[in-house]
N, C-alpha and C positions, 0 to 999 in steps of 0.2 A: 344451278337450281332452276327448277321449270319454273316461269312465271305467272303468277297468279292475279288472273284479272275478273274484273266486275263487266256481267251481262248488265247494261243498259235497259231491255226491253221493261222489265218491269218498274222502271223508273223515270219512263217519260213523261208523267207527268208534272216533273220536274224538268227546269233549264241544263242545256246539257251542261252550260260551267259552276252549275249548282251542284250536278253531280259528280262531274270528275274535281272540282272540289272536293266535297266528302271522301268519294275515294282516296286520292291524295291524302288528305287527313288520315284513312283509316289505316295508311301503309298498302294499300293495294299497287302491284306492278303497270298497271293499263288497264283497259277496256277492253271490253267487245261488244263495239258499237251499233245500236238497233237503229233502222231506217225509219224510224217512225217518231213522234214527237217533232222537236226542233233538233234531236240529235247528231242525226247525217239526211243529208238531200241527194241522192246516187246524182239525181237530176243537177244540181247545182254544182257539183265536183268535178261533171266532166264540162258543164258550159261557163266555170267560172276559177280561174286557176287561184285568186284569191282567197275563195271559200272554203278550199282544200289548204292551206297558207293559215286561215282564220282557227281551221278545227285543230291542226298540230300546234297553232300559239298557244290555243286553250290547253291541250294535253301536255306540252313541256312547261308551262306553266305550275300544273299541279305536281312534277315530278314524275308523269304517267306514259307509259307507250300503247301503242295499236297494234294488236294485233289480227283482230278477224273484224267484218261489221257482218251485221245480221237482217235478213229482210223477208224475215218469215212471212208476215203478213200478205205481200205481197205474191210471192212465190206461191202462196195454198190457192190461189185465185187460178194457177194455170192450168190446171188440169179436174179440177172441182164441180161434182156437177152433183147436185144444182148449185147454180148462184144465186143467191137470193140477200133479203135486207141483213144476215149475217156478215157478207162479205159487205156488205156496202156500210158497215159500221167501221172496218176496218183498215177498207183500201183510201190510198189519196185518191182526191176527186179526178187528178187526169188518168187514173187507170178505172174508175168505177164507169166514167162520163156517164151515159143514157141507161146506164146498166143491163143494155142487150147481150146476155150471158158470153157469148161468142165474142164477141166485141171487147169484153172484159175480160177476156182470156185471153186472145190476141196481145191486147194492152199488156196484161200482167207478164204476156213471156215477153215483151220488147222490155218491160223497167226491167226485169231481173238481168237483161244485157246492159243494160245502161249500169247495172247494181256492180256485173262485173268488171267493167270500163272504172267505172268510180273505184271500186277497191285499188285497182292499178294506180288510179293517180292519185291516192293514200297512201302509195306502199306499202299493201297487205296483200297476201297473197292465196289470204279465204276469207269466201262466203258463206256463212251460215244460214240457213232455212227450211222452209219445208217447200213441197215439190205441189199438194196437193192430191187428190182422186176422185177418177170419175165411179169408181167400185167399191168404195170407201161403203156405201150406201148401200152395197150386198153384202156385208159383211155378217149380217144376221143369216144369211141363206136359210129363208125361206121368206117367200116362196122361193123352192130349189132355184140355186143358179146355175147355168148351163156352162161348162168350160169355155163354151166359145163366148161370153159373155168376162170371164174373168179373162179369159185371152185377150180379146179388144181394149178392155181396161189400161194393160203394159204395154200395147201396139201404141196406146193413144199417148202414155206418159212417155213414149219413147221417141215417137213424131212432130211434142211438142215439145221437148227439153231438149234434141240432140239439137235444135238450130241454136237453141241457148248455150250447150257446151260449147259449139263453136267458139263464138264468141270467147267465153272462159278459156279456151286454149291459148286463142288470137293473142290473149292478151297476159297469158301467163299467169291465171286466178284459178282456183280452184273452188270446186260446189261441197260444201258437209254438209249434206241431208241431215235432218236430224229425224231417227228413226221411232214414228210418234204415231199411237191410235190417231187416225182420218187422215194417212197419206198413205202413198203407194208402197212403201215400206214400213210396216211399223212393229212388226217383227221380226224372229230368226229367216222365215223361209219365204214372207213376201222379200225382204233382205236379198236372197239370194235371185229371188225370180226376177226385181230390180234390177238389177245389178249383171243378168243376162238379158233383158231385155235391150240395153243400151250396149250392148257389146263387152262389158268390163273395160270402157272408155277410162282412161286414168281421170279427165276433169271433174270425174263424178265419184266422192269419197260418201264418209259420214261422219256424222256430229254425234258422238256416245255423251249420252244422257241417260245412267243407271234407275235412276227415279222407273223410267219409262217401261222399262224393263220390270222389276222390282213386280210391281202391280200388275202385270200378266203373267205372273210364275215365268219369268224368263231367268237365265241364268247372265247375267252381264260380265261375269268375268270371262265365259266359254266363250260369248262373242267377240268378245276384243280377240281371244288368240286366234277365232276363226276368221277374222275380219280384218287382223293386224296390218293387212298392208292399204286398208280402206281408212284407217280411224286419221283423218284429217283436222278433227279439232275436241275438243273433251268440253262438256256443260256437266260440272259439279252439284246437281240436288235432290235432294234422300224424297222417297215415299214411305210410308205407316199403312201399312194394311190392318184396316177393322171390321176383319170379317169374322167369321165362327158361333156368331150367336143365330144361324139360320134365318136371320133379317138382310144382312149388309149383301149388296154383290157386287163385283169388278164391274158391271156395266155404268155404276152413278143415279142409275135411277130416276136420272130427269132433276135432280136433287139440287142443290143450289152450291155453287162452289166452297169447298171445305167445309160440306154439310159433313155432320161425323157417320151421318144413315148411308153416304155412298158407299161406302166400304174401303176406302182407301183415303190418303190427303199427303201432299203434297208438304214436308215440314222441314223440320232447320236440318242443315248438314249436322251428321252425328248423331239424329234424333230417332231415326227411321230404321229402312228391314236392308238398307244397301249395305251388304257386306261392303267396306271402304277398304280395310287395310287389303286382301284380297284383293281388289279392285286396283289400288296405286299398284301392289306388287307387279301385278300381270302388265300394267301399263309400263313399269318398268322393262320389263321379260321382252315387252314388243318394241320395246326402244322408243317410244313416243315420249320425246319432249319436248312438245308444243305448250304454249296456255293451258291452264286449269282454270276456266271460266266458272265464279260463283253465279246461279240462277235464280235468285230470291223467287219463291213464292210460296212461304209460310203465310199461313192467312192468322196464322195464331200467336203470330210475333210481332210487334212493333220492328220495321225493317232498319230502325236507324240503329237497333240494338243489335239484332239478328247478323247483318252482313258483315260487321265488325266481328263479331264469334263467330262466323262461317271463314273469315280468314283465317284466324287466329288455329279453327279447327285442322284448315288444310294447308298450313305451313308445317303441324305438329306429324304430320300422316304424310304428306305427299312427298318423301325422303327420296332422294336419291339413289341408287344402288351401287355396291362398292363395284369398282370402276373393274375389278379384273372379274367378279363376278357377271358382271353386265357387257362387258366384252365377250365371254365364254357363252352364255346364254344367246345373244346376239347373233354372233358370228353363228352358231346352229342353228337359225331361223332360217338365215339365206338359201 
């Protein structure tokens, strides 16, 4: 059975053995541990063999394994333009330092090497994140953008992440982009232009997160079979589209998070427009049985209530396939 574990990121502001506590409590298999909080230090893991020692005490402790960590925050820094007081809300202080945009980009792709080096000496063997974009910002096109304008954009995410894959090779880790509005992939066909721009390098997968999808009239079940040999890690959480009354739009409106006027929200697994049982099947079909990572961010849930019925929901759905149908299926993929 695939293992179902709890995304960290939206619970840093708790201690991490507060959290993988509660997990543990709640029956959850592991984590997938966010770089931010006290949770994981990429930094401290490769300069310090005890602190990597420290974080597996903590996790066999609660009955919990690792499987992926995660350091989005960091990673949207490398290729992002402009930088401004947003990322400086978000980055650590030694990747913001003087916050000379350049400088901070530099910074941002050396931690995501360090991010990969650390996964290694956790024994995980993915990273989760985002990539960032510097065209993220022409995305309204207009004023008209010029191709050679969107062409420089993947020139630039390709000259600043392949020295990062490197690395990621070097050391036997792998990148799940997670494919998300303000990075260089966050659809079907920036997806593919991604994903030529870097060669189809194997270091470089993706992180399926249907929500994401969902809210741009995307189809997420088509993706996974068209991507099936990219999908390197899975984030489990549903979106609610509340559009139709000629107010709401996909854009948010500048609106305040899980305003109900943006037209869209972010709510409990089960609750939302993600086709799921669809969604495991296919995940079945592409043979991916990696982690089912929960993503808590119901704004409308008390999350100590929430996370516990988002397992409960994705032990009942995320079935197995009988073993000679999944062979058959399989085996015609290759």
């Amino acid at each position: 059975m695939r293992p179902v574990t709890l995304f960290t990121g939206q619970w840093a502001d708790l201690p991490f053995e507060e959290v993988a506590r509660l997990a543990g409590q709640w029956g959850y298999d592991g984590l997938e541990i966010a770089c931010w909080g006290d949770h994981f230090d990429p930094w401290a893991a490769v300069e310090d063999p005890s602190y990597v020692a420290g974080r597996r005490a903590i996790l066999e402790e609660h009955g919990l394994r690792v499987f992926a960590i995660s350091n989005h925050l960091t990673g949207q820094a490398v290729c992002d333009d402009p930088i401004d007081e947003r990322h400086r809300a978000i980055l650590p202080a030694r990747v913001w330092g003087d916050g000379e945009p350049e400088g901070v980009r530099q910074r941002a792709a050396e931690a995501m090497a360090v991010t990969a080096r650390a996964a290694a000496a956790l024994g995980v063997d993915t990273v989760v994140g985002f990539t960032g974009s510097s065209i993220w910002k022409t995305v309204a096109m207009f004023p008209p953008v010029p191709q050679s304008m969107v062409d420089a954009g993947y020139r630039d995410f390709a000259d600043r992440w392949n020295p990062i894959l490197d690395v990621f090779d070097e050391v036997g880790v792998r990148f799940a982009h997670e494919v998300h509005p303000s990075e260089i992939a966050y659809d079907y066909w920036t997806t593919v232009a991604a994903l030529e721009a870097i060669g189809h390098r194997p270091a470089f997968g993706l992180n399926w997160d249907p929500s994401h999808f969902v809210w741009q009239d995307l189809d997420p079940v088509g993706f996974l079979w068209d991507f099936r040999d990219r999908i390197y890690h899975v984030d489990c959480k549903d979106a609610k589209r509340q559009v139709g009354n000629g107010r709401n739009g996909r854009m948010g409106s500048h609106l305040p998070w899980a305003d109900p006027r943006r037209g869209w929200d972010f709510v409990s697994t089960g609750r939302g427009d993600v086709p799921w049982e669809a969604c495991f099947r296919m995940l079945n079909t592409i043979g991916y049985d990696g982690p089912i990572s929960v993503e808590w961010e119901d704004a409308g849930m008390d999350r100590l209530v929430g996370a516990p019925e988002a397992l409960g929901f994705i032990r009942r759905l995320a079935f197995d396939p009988p073993e000679a149908a999944f062979d058959a299926a399989f085996s015609s993929n290759r």
